[in-house]
N, CA, C and O atoms as CSV, one atom per row, in Angstrom:
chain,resi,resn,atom,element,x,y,z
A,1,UNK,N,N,100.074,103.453,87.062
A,1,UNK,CA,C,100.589,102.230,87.676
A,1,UNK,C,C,99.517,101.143,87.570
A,1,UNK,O,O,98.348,101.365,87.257
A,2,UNK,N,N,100.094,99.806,87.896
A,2,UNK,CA,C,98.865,98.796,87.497
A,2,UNK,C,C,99.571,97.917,88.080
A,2,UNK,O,O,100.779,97.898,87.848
A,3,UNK,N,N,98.993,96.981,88.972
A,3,UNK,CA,C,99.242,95.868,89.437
A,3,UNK,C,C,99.495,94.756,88.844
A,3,UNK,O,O,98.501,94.130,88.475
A,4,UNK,N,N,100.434,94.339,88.647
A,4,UNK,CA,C,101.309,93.070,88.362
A,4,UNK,C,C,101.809,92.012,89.108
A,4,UNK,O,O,102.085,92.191,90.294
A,5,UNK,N,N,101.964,90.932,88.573
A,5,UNK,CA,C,102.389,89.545,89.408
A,5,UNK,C,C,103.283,89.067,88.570
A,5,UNK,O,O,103.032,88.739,87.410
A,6,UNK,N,N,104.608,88.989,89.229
A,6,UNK,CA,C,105.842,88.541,88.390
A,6,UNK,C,C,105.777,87.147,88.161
A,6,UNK,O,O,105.491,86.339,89.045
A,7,UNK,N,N,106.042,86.846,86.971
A,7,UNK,CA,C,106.273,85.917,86.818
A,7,UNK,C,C,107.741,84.750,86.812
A,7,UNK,O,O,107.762,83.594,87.233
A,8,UNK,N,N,108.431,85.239,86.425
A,8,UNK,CA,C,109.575,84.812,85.761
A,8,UNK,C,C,110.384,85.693,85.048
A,8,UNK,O,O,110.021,86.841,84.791
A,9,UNK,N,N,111.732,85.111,84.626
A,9,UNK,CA,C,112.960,85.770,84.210
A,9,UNK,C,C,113.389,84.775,83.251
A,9,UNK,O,O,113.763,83.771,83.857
A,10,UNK,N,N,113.489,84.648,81.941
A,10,UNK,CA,C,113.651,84.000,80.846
A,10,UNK,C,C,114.088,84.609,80.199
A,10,UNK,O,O,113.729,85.785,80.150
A,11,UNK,N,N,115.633,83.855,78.916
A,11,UNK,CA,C,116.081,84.287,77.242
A,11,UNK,C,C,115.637,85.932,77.529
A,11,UNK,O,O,115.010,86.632,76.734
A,12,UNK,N,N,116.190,86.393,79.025
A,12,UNK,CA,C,116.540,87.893,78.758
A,12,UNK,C,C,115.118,88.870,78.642
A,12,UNK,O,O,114.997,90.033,78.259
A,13,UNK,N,N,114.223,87.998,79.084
A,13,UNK,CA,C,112.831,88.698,79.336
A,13,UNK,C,C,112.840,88.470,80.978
A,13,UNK,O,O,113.413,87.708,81.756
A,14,UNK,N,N,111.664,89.806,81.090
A,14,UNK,CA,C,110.874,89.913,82.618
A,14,UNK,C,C,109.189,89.646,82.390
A,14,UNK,O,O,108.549,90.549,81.851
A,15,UNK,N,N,108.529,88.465,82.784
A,15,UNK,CA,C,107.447,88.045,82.469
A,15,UNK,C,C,106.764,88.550,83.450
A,15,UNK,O,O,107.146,88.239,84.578
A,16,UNK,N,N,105.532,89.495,83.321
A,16,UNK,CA,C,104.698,89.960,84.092
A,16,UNK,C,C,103.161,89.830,83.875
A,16,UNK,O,O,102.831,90.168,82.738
A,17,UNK,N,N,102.216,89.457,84.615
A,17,UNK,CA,C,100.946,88.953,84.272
A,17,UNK,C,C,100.031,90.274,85.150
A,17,UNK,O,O,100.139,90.458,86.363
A,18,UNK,N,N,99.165,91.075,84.251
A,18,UNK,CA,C,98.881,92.481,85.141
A,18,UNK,C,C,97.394,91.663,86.049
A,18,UNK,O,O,97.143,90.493,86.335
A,19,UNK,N,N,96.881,92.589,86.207
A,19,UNK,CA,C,95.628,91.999,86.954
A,19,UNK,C,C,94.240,91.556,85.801
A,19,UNK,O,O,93.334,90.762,86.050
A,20,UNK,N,N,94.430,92.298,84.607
A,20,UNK,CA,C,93.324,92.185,83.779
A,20,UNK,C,C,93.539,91.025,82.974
A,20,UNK,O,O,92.992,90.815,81.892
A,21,UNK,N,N,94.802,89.878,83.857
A,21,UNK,CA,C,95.165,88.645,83.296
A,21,UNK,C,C,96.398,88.555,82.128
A,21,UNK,O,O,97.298,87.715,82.100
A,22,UNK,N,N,96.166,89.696,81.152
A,22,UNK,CA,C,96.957,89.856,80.348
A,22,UNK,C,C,98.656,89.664,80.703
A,22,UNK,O,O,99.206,90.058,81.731
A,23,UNK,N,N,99.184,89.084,79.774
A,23,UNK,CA,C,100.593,88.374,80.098
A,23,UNK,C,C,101.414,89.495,79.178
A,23,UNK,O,O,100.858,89.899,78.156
A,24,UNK,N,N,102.716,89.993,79.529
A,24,UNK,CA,C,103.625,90.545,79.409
A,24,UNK,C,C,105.103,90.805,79.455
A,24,UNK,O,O,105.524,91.441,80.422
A,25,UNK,N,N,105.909,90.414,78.576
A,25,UNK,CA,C,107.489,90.346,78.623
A,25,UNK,C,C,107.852,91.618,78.256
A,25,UNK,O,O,107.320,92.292,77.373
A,26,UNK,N,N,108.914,91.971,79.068
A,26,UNK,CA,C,109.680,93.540,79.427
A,26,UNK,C,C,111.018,92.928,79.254
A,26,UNK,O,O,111.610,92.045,79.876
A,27,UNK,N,N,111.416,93.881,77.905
A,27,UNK,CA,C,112.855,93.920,77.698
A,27,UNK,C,C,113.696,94.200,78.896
A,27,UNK,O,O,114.615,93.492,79.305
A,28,UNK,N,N,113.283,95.285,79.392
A,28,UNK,CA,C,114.372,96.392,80.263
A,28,UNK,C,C,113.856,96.212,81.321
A,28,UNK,O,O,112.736,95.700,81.311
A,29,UNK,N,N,114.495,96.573,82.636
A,29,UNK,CA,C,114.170,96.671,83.870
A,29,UNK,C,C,115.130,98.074,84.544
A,29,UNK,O,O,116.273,97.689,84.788
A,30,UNK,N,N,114.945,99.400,84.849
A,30,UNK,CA,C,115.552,100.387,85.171
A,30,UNK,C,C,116.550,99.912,86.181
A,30,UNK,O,O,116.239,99.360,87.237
A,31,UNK,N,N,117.777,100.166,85.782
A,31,UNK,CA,C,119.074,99.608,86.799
A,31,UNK,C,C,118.725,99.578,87.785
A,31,UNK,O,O,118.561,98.437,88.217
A,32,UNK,N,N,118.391,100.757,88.762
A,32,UNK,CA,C,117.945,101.215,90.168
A,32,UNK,C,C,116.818,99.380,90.656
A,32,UNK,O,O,116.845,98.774,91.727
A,33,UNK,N,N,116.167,99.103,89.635
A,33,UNK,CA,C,115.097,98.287,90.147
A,33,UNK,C,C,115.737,97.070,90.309
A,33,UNK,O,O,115.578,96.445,91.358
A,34,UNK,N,N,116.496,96.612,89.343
A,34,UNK,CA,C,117.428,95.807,89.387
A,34,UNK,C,C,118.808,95.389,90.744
A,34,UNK,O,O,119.520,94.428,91.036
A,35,UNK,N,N,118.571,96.737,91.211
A,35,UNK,CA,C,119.437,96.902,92.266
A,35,UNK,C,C,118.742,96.202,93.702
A,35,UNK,O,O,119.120,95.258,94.396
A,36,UNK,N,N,117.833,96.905,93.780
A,36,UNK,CA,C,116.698,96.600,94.733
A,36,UNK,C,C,116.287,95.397,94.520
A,36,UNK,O,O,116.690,94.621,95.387
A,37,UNK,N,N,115.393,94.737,93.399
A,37,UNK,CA,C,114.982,93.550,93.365
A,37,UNK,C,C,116.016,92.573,92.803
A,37,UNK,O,O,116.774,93.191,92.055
A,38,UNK,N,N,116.297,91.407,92.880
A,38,UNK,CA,C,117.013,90.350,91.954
A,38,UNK,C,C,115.762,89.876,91.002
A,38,UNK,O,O,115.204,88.843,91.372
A,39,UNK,N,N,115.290,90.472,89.892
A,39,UNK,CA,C,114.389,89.683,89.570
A,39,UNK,C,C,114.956,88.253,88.734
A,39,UNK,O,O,114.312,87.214,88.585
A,40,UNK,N,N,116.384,88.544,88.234
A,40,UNK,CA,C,116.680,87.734,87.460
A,40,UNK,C,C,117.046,86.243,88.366
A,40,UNK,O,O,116.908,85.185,87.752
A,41,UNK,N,N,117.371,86.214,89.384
A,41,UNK,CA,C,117.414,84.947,90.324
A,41,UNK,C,C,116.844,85.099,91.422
A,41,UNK,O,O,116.283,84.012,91.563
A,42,UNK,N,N,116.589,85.739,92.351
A,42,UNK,CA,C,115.661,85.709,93.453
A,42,UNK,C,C,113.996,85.029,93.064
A,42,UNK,O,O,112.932,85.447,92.608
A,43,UNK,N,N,114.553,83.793,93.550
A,43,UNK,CA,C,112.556,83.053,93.206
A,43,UNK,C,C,111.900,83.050,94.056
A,43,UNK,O,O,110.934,82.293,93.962
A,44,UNK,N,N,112.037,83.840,95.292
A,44,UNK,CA,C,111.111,84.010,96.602
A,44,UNK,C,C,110.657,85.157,95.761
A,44,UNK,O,O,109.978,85.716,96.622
A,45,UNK,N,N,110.511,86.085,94.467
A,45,UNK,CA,C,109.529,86.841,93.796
A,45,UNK,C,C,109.105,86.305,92.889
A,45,UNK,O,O,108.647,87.091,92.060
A,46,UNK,N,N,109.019,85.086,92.582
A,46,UNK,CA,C,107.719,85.127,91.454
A,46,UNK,C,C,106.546,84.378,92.250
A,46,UNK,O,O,106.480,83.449,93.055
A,47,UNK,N,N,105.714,85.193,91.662
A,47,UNK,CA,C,104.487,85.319,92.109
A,47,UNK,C,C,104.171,86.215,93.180
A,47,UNK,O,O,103.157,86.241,93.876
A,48,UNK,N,N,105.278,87.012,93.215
A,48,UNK,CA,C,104.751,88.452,94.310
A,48,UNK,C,C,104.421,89.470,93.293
A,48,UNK,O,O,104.935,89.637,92.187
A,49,UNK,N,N,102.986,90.451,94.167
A,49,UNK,CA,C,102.377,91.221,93.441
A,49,UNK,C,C,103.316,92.458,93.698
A,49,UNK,O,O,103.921,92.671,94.749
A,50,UNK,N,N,103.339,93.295,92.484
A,50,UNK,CA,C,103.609,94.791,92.512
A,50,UNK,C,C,102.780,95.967,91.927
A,50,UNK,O,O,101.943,95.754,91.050
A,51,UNK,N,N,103.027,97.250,92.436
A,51,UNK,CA,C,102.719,98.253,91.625
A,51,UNK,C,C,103.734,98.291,90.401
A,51,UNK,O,O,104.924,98.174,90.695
A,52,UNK,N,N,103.447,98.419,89.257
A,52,UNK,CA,C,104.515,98.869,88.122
A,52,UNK,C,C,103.463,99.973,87.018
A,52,UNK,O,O,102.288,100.196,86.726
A,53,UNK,N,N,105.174,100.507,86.647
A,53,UNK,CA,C,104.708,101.425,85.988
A,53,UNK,C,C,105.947,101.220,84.679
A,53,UNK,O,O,107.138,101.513,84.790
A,54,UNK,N,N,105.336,100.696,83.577
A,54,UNK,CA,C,106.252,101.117,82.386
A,54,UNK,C,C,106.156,101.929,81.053
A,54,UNK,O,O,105.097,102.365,80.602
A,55,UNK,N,N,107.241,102.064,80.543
A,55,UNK,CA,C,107.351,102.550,79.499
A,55,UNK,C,C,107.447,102.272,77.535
A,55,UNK,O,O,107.239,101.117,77.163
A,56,UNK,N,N,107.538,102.590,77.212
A,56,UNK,CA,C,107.390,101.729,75.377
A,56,UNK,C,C,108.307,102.927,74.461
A,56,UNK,O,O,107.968,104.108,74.385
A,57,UNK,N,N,109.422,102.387,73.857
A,57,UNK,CA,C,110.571,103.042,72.688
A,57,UNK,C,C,110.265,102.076,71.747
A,57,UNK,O,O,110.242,100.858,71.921
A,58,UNK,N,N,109.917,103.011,70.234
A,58,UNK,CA,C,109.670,102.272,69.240
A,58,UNK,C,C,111.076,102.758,68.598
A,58,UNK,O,O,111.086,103.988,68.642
A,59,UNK,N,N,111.856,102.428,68.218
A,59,UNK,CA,C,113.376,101.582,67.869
A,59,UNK,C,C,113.325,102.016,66.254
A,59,UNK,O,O,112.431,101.447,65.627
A,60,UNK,N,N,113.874,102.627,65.757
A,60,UNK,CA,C,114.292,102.765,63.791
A,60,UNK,C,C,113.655,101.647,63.127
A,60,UNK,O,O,113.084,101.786,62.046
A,61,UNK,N,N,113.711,100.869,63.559
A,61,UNK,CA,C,113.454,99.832,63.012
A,61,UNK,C,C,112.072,99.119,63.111
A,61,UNK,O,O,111.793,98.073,62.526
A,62,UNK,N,N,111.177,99.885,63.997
A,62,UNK,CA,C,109.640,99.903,64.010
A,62,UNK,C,C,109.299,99.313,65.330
A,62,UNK,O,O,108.198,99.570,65.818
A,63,UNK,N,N,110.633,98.094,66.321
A,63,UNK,CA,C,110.602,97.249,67.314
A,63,UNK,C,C,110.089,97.883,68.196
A,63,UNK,O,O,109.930,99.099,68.097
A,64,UNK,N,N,109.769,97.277,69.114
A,64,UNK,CA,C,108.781,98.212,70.709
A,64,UNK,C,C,109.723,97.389,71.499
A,64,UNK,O,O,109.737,96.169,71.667
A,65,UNK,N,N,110.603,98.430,72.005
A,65,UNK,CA,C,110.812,98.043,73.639
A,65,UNK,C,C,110.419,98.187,74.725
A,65,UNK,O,O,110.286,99.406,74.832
A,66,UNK,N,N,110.035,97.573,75.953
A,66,UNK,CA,C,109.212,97.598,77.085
A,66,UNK,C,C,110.506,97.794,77.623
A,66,UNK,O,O,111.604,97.317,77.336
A,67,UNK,N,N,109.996,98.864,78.736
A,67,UNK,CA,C,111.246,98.930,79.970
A,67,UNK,C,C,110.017,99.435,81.232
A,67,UNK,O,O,109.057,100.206,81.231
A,68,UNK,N,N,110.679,98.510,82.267
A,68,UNK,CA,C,109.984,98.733,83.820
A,68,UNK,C,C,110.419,100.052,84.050
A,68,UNK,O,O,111.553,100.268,83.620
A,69,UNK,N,N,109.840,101.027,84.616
A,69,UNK,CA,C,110.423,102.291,85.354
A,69,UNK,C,C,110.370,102.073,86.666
A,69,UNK,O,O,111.308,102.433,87.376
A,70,UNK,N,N,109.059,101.333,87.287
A,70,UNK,CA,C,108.977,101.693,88.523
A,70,UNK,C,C,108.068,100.577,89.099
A,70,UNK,O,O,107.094,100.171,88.464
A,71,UNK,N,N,108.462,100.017,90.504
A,71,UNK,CA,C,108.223,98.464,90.843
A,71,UNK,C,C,108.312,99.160,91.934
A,71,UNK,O,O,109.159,99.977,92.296
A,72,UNK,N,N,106.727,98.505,92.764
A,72,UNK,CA,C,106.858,98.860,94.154
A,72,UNK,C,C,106.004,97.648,94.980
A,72,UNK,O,O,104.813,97.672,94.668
A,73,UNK,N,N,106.254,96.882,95.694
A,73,UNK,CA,C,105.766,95.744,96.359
A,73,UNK,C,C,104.159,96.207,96.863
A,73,UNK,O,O,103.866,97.115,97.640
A,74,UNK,N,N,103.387,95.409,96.256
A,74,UNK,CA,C,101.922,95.094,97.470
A,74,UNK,C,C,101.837,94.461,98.638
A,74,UNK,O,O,101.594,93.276,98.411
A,75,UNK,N,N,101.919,94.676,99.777
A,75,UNK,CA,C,101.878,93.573,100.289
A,75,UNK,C,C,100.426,93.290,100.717
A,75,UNK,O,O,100.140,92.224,101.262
């Protein structure tokens, strides 16, 4: 897991900035998380920190998909 600060929800990305600054767009977000968080319109979360934990599918076609597994609030 690694601490993240959401950024935003854009053209079908989840923008996440971890702590080592590094910036990050996530295809996928695990339904369940989606359920729980609105990341795609709830803007009282960007810029709230989380624990996350994701995953990486390299695709036939060589593509890397990012998918969130697991989002858990810092407070």
């Amino acid at each position: 897991m690694i601490n993240a600060q959401f950024k935003s929800y854009r053209d079908g990305y989840f923008f996440f900035e971890f702590e080592t600054g590094e910036d990050m767009a996530f295809d996928q977000v695990h339904p369940k998380i989606l359920y729980r968080y609105n990341l795609k319109e709830d803007e009282s979360l960007i810029d709230a920190m989380f624990l996350l934990t994701f995953s990486e599918h390299v695709e036939d076609d060589d593509s890397v998909i990012y998918r969130i597994e697991s989002l858990k609030p810092l407070e």
